[in-house]
C-alpha positions in Angstrom: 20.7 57.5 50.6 21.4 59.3 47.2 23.1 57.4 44.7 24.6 59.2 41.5 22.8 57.4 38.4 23.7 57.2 34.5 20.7 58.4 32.6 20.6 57.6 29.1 18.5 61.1 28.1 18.9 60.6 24.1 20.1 57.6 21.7 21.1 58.1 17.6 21.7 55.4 15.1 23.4 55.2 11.7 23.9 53.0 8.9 25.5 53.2 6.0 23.3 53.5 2.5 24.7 50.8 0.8 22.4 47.3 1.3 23.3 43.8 0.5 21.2 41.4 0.4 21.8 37.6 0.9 21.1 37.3 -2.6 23.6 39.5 -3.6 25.9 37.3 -1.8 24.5 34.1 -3.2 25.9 35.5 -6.4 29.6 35.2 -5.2 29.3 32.2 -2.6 28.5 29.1 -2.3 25.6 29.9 0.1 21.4 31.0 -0.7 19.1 33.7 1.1 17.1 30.4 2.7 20.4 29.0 3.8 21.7 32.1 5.5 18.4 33.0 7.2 18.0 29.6 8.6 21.3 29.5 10.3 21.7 32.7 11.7 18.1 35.0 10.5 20.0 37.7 8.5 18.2 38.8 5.6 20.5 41.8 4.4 23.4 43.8 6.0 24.8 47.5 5.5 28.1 48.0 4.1 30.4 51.4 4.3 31.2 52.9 1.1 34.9 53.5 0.1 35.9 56.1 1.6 33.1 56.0 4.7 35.1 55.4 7.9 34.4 53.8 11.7 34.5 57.7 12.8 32.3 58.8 10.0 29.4 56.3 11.3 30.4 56.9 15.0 30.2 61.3 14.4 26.4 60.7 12.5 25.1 58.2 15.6 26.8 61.2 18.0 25.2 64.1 16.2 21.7 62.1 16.7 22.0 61.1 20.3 23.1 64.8 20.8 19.9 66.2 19.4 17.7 63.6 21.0 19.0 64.5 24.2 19.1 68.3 23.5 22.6 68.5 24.6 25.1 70.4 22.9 28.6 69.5 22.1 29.9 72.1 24.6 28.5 70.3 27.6 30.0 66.9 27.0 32.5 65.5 29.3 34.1 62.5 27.9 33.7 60.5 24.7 34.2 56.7 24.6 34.0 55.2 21.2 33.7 51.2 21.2 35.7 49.7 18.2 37.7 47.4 16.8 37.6 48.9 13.4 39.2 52.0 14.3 40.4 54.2 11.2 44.1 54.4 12.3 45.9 52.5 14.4 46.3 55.8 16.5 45.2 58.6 17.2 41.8 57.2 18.6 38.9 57.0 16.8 36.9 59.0 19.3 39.7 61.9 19.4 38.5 62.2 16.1 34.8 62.0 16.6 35.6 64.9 19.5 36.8 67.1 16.7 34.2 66.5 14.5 31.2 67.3 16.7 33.2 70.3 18.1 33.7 68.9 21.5 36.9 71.2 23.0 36.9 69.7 26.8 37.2 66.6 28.4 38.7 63.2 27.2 38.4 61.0 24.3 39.7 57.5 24.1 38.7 54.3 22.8 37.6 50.8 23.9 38.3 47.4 22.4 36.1 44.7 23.2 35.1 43.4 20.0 31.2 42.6 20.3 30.8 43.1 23.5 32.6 46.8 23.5 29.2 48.4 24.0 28.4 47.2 27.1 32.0 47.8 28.8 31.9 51.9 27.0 28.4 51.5 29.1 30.2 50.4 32.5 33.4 52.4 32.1 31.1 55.7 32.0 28.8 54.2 34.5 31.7 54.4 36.9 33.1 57.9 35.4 30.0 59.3 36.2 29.2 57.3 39.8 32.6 58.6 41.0 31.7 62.3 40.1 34.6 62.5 37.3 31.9 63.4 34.6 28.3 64.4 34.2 27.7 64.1 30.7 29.5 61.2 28.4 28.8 60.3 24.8 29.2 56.6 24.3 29.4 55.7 20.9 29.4 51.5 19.1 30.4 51.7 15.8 32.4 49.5 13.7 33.2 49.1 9.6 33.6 45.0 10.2 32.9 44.8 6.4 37.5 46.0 6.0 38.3 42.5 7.9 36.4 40.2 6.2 37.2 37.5 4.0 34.3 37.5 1.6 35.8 34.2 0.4 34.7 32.5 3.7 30.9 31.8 4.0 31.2 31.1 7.0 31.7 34.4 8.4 31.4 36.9 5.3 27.4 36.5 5.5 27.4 37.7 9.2 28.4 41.2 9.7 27.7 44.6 8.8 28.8 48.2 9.2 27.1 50.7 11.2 26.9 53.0 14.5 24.7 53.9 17.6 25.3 56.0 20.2 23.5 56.9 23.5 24.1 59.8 25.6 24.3 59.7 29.4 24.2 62.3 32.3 24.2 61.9 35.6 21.1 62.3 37.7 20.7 61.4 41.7 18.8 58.6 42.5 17.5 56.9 45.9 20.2 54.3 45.5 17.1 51.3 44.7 15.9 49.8 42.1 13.4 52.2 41.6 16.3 54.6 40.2 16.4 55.2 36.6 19.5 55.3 34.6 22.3 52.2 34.8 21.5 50.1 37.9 23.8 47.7 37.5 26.8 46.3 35.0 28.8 42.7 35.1 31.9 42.3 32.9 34.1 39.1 32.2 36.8 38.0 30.0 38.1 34.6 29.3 41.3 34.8 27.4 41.9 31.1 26.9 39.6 31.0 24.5 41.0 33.9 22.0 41.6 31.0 19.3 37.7 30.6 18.4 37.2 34.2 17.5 39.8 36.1 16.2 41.3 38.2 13.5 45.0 37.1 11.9 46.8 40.1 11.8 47.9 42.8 13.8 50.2 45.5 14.1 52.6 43.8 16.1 52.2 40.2 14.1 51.4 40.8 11.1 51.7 44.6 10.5 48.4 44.1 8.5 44.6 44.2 9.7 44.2 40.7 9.0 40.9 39.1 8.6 38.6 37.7 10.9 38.8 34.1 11.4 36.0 32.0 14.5 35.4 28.2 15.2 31.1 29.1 14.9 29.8 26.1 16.4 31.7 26.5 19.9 31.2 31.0 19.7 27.3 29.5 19.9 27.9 27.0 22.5 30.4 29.6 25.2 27.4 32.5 24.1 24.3 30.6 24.9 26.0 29.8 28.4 27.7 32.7 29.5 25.3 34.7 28.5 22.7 33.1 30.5 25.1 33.2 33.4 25.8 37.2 33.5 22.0 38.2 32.9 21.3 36.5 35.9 24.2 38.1 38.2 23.5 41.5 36.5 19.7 41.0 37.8 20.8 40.0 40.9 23.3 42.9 41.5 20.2 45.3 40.2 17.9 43.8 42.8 15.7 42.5 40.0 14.6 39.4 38.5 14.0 38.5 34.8 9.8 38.8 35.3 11.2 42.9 35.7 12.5 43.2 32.4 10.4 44.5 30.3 13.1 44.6 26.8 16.3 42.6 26.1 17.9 44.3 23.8 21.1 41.4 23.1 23.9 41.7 20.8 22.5 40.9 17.2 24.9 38.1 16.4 22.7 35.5 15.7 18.9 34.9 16.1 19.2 31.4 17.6 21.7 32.7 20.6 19.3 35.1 20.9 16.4 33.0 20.9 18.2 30.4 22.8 19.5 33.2 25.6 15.6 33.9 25.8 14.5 30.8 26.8 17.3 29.9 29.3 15.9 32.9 31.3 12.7 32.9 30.8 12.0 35.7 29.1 9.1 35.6 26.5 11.0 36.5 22.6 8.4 39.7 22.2 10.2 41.2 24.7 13.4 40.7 22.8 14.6 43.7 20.5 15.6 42.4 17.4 17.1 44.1 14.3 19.7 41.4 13.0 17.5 40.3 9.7 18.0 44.1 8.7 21.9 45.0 10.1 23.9 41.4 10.4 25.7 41.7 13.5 27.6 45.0 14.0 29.8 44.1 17.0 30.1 46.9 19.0 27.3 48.9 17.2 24.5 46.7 17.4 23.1 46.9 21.3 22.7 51.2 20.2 21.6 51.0 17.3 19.1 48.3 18.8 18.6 51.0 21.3 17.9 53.6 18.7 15.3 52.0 17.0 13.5 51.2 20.0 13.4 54.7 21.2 12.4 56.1 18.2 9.4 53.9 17.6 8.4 54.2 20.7 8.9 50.7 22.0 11.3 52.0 24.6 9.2 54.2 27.7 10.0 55.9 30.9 10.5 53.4 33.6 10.8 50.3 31.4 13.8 48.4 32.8 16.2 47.5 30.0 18.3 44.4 30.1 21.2 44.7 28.0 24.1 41.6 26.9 26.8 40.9 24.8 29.5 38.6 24.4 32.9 39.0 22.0 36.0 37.7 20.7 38.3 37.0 23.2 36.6 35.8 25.2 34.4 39.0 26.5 31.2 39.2 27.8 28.9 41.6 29.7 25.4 43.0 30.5 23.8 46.0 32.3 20.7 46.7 33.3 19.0 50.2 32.6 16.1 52.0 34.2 14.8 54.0 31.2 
């Protein structure tokens, strides 16, 4: 039976040129490179320079997924742009990122699900595509998390960065197995009971201010280490795979132990975990592509590798796909 499939055919990063080291950091807090790295293994984090915007990162990780995937503006369908830095509260970020890359048909629109936005952009066009209402989407992850800090709190200043990555997907016929390539599967889930441990105190409608962001870090470990584990394993499942298949996970980078810890609980040996936190901080909805883009580039990432993506957010949000590469 043919099954329409989401190929990812080309993947583009971007970071802004700024770098800030824990040391730099050290300077201003009460806080040391040795303490940082042992809690959470960032070494250093980008940060967008004034007047660098969420749509500025998000159009140079489209331009490079474009020309990785030698597709040209003219032949995308639909743009989804994960954020929750957007540059205005409307229009959307991505209507802006259409513009900018010359894109004149199809949609545009946004998604907001914090660190975990990523991997529902990565289902939503899944199903765009498996339902025959596109062929080609650019899905973009990029966030400027450095505008809703409070670089008064150690606690959560040392943690993020700024940056974008974007993969571009077209649909391709498969056999409808796990053989396929492209997205074989994706499970989403949401939790919002437990909004108060990861959050950001302002809004449009509260506050009418962006607010900064605020999280209870010792129970965001505890809810990630466990759901996590529990939507890998039903994503497998769903894909007619098991974790001795996967040959990369590439996690959300928001801290090394949850990812080391997520490892472990599924039995997956930590080489064949993608990890780029110690160089980008966690960039919420940015950091699975860029993790993606890096991988692919240095050649880490090869045809038929099965990709086991995962992410969880504030919320609660969590997700994870698995990909056929």
């Amino acid at each position: 039976m043919s099954v329409r499939r989401s190929r990812v055919v080309g993947c583009g990063g971007y970071l802004p040129q700024r770098v800030v080291t824990n040391d730099e950091l050290a300077e201003k807090l009460d806080t040391s490179d040795s303490w940082i790295v042992a809690r959470t293994g960032i070494r250093e984090r980008r940060i967008a320079a004034d007047g660098e915007y969420t749509s500025d990162l998000a159009r140079e990780a489209g331009v490079a997924a474009l020309e990785s995937a030698g597709v040209s503006a003219n032949d995308v369908d639909l743009i989804i742009v994960a954020t929750s830095t957007p540059d205005q509260t409307f229009p959307s970020t991505a209507t802006k990122v259409q513009a900018e890359l010359g894109v004149t048909r199809g949609a545009a629109f946004d998604i907001q699900a914090v660190c975990a936005g990523f991997v529902f952009a990565l289902s939503v066009a899944d199903n765009f595509i498996r339902t025959e209402s596109a062929d080609r989407i650019l899905v973009i992850g990029a966030e400027t998390f450095s505008r809703i800090l409070d670089w008064e709190d150690r606690s959560t200043s040392v943690l993020f960065g700024d940056g974008a990555g974007a993969v571009m997907l077209c649909a391709e016929n498969g056999a409808g197995t796990p053989k396929d390539h492209g997205i074989l599967a994706t499970c989403l889930h949401s939790d919002g009971r437990l909004r108060d441990l990861l959050y950001v105190d302002g809004g449009v409608s509260t506050t009418q201010t962006a607010g900064h962001l605020r999280m209870v870090g010792r129970e965001v470990f505890r809810h990630a280490v466990v759901r996590l584990s529990e939507v890998v394993g039903e994503v497998l499942r769903a894909a007619e795979l098991d974790a001795g298949d996967v040959d990369w996970l590439v996690p959300h980078q928001a801290n090394k132990r949850i990812l080391d810890a997520t490892a472990r609980r599924i039995q997956l040996p930590l080489e064949k975990v993608i990890v780029t936190i110690d160089r980008h901080a966690n960039t919420s909805a940015a950091s699975i592509p860029l993790a993606l883009a890096e991988a692919a580039n240095d050649g880490r990432l090869k045809p038929d590798h099965v990709v086991l993506v995962e992410a969880m957010g504030g919320g609660f949000v969590w997700g994870a796909g698995v990909i056929r590469w």
